[in-house]
C-alpha positions as CSV (number, residue, x, y, z in Angstrom):
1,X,-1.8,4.5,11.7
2,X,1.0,6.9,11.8
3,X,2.2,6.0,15.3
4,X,3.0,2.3,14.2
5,X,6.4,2.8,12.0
6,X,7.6,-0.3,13.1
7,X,5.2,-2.0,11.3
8,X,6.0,-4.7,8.6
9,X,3.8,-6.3,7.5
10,X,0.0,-5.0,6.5
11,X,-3.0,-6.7,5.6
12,X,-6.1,-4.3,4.7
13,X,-8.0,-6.7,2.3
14,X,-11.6,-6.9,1.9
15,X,-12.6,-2.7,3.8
16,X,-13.9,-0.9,0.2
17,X,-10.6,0.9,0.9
18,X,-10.3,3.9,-1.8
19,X,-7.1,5.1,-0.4
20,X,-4.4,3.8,0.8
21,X,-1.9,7.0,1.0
22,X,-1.7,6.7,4.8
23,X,1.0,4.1,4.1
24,X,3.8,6.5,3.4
25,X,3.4,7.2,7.1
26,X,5.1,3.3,7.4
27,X,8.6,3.2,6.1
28,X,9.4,-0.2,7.1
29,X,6.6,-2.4,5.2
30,X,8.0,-5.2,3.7
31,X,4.3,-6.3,2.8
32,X,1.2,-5.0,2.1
33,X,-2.1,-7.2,1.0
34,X,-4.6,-4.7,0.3
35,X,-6.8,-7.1,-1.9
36,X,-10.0,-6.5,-2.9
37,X,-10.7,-2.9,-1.8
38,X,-11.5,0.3,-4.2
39,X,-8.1,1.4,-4.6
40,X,-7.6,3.4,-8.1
41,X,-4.4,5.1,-6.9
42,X,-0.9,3.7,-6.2
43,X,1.3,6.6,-7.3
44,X,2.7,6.8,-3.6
45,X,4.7,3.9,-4.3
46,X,6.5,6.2,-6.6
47,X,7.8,8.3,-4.0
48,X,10.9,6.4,-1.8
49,X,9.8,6.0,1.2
50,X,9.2,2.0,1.3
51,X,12.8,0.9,1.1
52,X,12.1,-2.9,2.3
53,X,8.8,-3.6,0.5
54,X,9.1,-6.7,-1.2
55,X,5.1,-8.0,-1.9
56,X,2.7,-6.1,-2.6
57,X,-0.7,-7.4,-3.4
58,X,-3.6,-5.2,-5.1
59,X,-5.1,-7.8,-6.7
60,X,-9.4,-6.8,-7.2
61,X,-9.0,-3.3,-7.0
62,X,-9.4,-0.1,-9.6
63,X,-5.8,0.3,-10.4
64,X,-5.8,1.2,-14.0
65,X,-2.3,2.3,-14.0
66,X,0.7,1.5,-12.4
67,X,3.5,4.5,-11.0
68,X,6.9,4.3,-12.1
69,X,9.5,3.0,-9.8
């Protein structure tokens, strides 16, 4: 996934996903949908690397808490 950086928009819903770090490899997301998947982790969306994200949807995941922005 690392060689798409022009990528902007993302929809990885519904793959039992746990991860989803890869996406600090995309800098120009302005969406993701990663719904239903097994995601516990956000934190990368902590770090500043997704300048133009504007929706993000985790909906039906493990995400007990979220990072601070």
């Amino acid at each position: 996934i690392k060689n798409y950086i022009h990528l902007r928009n993302i929809n990885i819903s519904k793959n039992q996903l746990t991860s989803v770090e890869e996406l600090t490899s995309l800098p120009n997301l302005l969406k993701i949908h990663a719904v239903e998947n097994q995601i516990e982790d956000i934190s990368f969306l902590s770090r500043d690397i997704h300048q133009y994200l504007q929706i993000l949807n985790f909906s039906q995941n493990k995400i007990k808490s979220l990072p601070l922005v």
